[in-house]
N, C-alpha and C positions, 0 to 999 in steps of 0.2 A: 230514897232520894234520887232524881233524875238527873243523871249524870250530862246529858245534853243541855235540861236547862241552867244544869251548872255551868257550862261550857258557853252558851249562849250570855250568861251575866256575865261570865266572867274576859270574855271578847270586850264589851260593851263598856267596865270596868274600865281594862287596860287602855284601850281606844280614845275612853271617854265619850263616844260617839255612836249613833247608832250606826249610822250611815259608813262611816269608817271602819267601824268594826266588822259590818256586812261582807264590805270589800277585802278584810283581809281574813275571813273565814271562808270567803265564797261562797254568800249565803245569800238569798233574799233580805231584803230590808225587813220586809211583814214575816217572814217564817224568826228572823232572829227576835225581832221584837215581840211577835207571840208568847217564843218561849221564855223569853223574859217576865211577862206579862202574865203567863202560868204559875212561874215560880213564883212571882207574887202573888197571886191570888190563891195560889195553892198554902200557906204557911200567912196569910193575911197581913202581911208588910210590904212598907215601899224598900225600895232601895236604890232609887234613881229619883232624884229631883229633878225634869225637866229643865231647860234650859237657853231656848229659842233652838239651837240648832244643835247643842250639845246635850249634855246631861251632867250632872253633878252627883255623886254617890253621896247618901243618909247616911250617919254615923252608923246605923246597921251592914250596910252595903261597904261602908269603908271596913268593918272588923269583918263580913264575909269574904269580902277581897283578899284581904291577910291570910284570911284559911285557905281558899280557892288558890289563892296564888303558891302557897307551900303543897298542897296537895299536886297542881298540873307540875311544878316545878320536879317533883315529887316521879310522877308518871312518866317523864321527860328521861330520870333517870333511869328509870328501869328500862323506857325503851333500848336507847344507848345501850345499858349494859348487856343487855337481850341481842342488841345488834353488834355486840364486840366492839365500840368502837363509840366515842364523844364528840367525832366530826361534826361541825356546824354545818348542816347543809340548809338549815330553812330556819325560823324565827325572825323575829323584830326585836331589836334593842334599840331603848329609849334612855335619850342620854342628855341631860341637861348642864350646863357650863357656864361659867359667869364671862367667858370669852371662847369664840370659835380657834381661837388663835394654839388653845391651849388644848382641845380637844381633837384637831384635825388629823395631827399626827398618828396619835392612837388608832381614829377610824381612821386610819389610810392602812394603817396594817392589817387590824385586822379583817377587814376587804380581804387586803390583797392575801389573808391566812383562811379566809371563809368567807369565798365569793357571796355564798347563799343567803348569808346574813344580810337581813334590811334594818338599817339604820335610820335615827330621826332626832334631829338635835332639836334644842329651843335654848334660849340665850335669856340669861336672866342676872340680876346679880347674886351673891352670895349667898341670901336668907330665903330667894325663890327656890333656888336651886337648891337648897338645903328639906323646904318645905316639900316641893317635887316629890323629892325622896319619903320622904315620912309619908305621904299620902300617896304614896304607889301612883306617883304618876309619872315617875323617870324609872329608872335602873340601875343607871350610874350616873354620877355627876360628878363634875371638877369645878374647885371651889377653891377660893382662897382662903376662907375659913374652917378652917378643920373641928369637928364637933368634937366636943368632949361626951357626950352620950356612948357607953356601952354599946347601944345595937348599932352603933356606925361601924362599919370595918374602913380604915383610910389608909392609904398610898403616901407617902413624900414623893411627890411628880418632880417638882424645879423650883428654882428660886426667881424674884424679880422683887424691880425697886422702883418705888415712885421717884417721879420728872415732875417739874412745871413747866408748863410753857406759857408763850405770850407771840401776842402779832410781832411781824417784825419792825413796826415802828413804834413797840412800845420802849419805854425807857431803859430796863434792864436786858433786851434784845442783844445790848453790847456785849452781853458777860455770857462765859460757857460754864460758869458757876456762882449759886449763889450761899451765903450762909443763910440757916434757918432766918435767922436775925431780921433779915432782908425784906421778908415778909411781912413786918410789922405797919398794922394799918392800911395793906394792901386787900381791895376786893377781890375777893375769891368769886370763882364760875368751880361748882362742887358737886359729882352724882350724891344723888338723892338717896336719905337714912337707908339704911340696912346694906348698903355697897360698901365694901371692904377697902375702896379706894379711899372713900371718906373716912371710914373707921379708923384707917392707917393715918393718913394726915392728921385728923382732929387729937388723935392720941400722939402725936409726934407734936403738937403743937403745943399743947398743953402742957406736958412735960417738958418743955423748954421757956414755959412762959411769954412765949411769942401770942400777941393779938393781932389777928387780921382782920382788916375792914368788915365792909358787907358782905354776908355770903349768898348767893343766889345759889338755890337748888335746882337741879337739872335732870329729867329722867333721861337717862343714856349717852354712850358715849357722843355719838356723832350732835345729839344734841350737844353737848358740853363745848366740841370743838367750833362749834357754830355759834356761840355766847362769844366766846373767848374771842375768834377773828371778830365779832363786832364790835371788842373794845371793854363787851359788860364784867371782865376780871381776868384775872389769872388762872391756868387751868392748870390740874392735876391730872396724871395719868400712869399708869404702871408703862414702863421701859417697853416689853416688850409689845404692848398693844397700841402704841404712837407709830400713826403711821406718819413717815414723814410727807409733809406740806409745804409748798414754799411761802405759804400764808405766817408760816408759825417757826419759833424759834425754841428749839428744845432745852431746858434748862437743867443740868442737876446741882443738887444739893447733899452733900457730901456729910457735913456734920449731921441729918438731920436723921434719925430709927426710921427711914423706910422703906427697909425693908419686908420680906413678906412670902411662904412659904407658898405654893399650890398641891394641892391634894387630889385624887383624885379616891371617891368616896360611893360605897355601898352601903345597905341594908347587912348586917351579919346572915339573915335568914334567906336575904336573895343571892348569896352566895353559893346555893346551891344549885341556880340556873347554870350552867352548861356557857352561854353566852357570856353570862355576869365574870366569870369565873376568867375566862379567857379576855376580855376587857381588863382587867386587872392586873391580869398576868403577864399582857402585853404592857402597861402601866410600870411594873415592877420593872422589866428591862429596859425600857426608854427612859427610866429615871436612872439608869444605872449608868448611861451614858454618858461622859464628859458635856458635851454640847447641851445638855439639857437643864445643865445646872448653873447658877450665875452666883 
């Protein structure tokens, strides 16, 4: 087996890209895509589905990634241990988060612990960011949702609690609290299925019997705060990712479960990346800090 055109798939894999991957093997576009193109035709399977400007990995190319990925991860150590020493001086970690808010600190450390380290966030909610992972297309992620699956390894990072707000001429603007109760029959401004902010609300509502009005669905935050100033409902948001506005009047609700744990989550098997490994460990001690917990 040719160990280059493994190395070539398996850039193009992590990347996602040809072009991207090029760039950070420092390689030609056509010498990586060749050997990609080898290894296919050499063993007569695809393993990249085309994609306008990306590529998509074939259910083949996703279980070769799985082995390729444990194997370089694999070679990574020897190196290191051959070199006395697990300094990060070079790699990319891929890091997806269902808020920048919760992940920044982490990368800020570990920067400033392994300059060499190139980092790359994407912002998603809970279930992207979940699926990232499973499909080798993050490293780590932080999540409000903590998987119960076996091959996750997770972190308890901090705590946070859902707010409503509302413009400041709406009706309840007066109060710097409301009961659950309060809600009843009021339109909701709500992110859209599979977001942990909705998961939390709708199961805190439910459980108290509370009906609220209409719900509009919203993909993201800033979309949601921009419903909300125009009046189309009441919005929901975790504490610590409201930024404040003078538009908007932050509400909490005291009686009501919403609360809500953040994780911060690996693959067990990418555990053995050298990067992975120190992401998490930096994880462990910034959860252990007072400030980090609500």
């Amino acid at each position: 087996m040719n160990h280059t055109q493994l190395r070539a798939f398996h850039a193009v894999a992590r990347e996602g890209s040809f072009t991207r991957a090029a760039q950070a093997a420092r390689l030609s576009q056509p010498n990586l895509s060749g050997q990609v193109k080898a290894l296919e035709e050499r063993y007569g399977v695809r393993l990249f589905e085309r994609r306008g400007r990306g590529v998509e990995m074939t259910e083949l190319g996703r279980r070769l990634y799985a082995v390729t990925d444990r194997l370089f991860a694999l070679e990574g150590e020897a190196q290191a241990l051959l070199a006395g020493s697990e300094a990060l001086t070079i790699g990319h970690l891929r890091i997806a988060a269902d808020n920048a808010i919760h992940a920044m600190p982490i990368m800020a450390e570990l920067k400033r612990r392994h300059a060499g380290v190139a980092l790359s966030l994407v912002i998603g909610n809970s279930d992207a960011v979940l699926a990232r992972l499973s499909d080798y297309q993050a490293d780590v992620g932080i999540t409000a949702r903590r998987p119960a699956e076996p091959r996750f390894h997770a972190v308890a990072y901090s705590r946070d609690r859902l707010i409503v707000f509302v413009p400041r001429a709406h009706a309840l603007a007066q109060r710097r609290r409301l009961a659950l109760r309060d809600l009843e029959g009021r339109d909701m401004v709500l992110r859209e299925p599979g977001s942990v902010t909705r998961a939390v609300f709708e199961r805190a509502i439910a459980g108290a019997g509370v009906r609220v009005g209409a719900i509009m669905d919203i993909d993201g935050r800033e979309a949601v705060r921009e419903a909300v100033a125009s009046g189309l409902g009441i919005g929901v948001a975790f504490s610590r990712e409201f930024v404040p506005d003078d538009r908007f009047v932050a509400l909490d609700v005291p009686d009501a479960a919403f609360d809500v744990g953040e994780y911060v989550v690996c693959l067990e098997e990418r555990l053995r990346l050298t990067a992975v490994r120190a992401f998490m460990h930096i994880a462990e001690q910034m959860a252990e800090k007072p400030g980090n917990r609500r």
